[in-house]
C-alpha positions in Angstrom: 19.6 325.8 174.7 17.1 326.1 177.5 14.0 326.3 175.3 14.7 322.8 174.4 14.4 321.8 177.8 10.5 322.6 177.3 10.1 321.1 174.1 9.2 317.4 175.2 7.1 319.2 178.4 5.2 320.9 175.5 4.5 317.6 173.3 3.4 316.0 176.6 0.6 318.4 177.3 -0.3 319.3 174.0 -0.6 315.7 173.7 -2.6 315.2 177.1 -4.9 318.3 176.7 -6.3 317.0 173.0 -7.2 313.6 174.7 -8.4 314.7 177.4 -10.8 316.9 175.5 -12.1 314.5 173.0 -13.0 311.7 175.8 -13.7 314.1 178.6 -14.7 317.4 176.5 -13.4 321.2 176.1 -15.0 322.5 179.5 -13.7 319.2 181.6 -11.7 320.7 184.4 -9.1 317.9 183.7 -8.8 319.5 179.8 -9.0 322.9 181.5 -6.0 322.4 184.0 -4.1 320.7 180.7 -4.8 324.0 178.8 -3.5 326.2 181.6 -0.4 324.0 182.0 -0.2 324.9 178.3 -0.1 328.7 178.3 1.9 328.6 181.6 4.6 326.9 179.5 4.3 329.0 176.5 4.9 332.0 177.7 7.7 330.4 179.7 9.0 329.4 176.3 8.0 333.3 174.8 9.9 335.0 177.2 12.9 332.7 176.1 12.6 333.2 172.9 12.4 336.8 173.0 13.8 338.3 176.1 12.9 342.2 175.1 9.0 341.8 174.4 8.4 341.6 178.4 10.3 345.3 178.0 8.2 346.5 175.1 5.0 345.6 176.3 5.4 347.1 179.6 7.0 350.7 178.1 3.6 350.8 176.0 1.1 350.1 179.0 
């Protein structure tokens, strides 16, 4: 399945981002960049997971 593919990407960052906040902290560009990473590859994984909301959301804007 190709949401898998993300799945280790995912644990990687997730992983990455916490560390980098708790020796760096939250507003530490290197956390920031970590937590954009992040919700680039979540929506990535959303739109996956459910192909029509992209569809929905638009038809109610």
């Amino acid at each position: 399945m190709e949401l898998m593919k993300y799945v280790e990407e995912y644990k990687y960052l997730k992983i990455e981002m916490e560390k980098s906040g708790s020796i760096y902290g939250l507003s530490d560009p290197r956390t920031i960049k970590y937590s954009q990473d992040l919700d680039i590859l979540i929506n990535k994984m959303m739109k996956i997971r459910y192909p029509g909301l992209a569809r929905r959301i638009k038809r109610l804007s």
